[in-house]
C-alpha positions in Angstrom: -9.4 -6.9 6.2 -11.5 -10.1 5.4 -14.3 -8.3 7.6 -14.0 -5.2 5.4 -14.3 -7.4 1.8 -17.1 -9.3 3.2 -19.2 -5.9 4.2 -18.1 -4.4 0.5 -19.2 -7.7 -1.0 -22.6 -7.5 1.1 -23.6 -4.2 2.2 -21.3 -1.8 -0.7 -23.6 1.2 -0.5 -23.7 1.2 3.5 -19.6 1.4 3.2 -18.2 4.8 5.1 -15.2 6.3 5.5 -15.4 4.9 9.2 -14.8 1.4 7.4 -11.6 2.3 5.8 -10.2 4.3 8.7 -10.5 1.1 10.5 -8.0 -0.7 7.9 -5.9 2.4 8.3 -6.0 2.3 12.1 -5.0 -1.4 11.9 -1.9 -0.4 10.0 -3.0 -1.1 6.3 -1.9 1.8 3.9 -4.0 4.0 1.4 -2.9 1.5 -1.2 -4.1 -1.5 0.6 -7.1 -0.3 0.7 -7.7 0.6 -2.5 -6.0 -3.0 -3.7 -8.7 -4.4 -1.3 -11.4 -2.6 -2.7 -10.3 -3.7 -6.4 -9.1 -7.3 -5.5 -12.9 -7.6 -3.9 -14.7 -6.0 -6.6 -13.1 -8.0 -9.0 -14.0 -11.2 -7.7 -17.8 -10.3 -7.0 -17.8 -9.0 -11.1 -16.5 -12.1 -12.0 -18.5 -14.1 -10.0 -21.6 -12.4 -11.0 -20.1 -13.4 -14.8 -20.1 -16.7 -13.8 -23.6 -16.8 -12.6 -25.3 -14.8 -15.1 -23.7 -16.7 -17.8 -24.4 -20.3 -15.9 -21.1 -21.0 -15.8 -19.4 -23.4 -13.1 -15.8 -21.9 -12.0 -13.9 -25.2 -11.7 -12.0 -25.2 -8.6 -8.6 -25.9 -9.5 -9.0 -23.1 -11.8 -9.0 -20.4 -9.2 -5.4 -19.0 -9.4 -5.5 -17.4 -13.2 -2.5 -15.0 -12.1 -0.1 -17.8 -13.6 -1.8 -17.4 -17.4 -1.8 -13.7 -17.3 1.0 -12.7 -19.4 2.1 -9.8 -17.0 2.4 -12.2 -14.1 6.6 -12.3 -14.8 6.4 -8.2 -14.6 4.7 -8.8 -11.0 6.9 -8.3 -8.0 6.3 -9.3 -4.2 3.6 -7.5 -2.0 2.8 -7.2 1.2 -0.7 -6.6 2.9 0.0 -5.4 6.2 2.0 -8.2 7.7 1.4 -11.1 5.4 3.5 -11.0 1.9 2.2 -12.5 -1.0 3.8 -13.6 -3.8 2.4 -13.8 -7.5 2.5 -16.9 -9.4 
């Protein structure tokens, strides 16, 4: 998986369907991908932000999830084998 977000974050227009068969074949689901995809592309957009803006992304400011007001609505996921919980 962290192989996959770094070639999206990299190489995006070189991505193939043999890239995501590979998370399927590991056992991810459809939806993990597609969370992948968005959870990468998300950070990348808001990194480019960041940059383009000259703005320096303190590091103790990396979880947000906590001040987003639908964080409480959020329940429990899990990737694979590794559950995550929001908050």
């Amino acid at each position: 998986m962290l192989e996959f977000a770094e070639f999206l974050t990299i190489s995006p227009s070189s991505m193939s369907q043999a890239n995501v068969d590979a998370l399927l074949e590991a056992g991810w689901t459809d939806g993990d991908v597609i969370d992948i995809v968005h959870i990468t592309a998300l950070y990348a957009y808001q990194v480019r932000v960041a940059e383009g803006l000259g703005i320096e992304i303190e590091a103790n400011k990396v979880n947000i999830s906590a001040e987003l007001s639908f964080s409480d609505k959020v329940s429990s996921k899990t990737f694979g084998s590794i559950a995550t919980h929001p908050g």
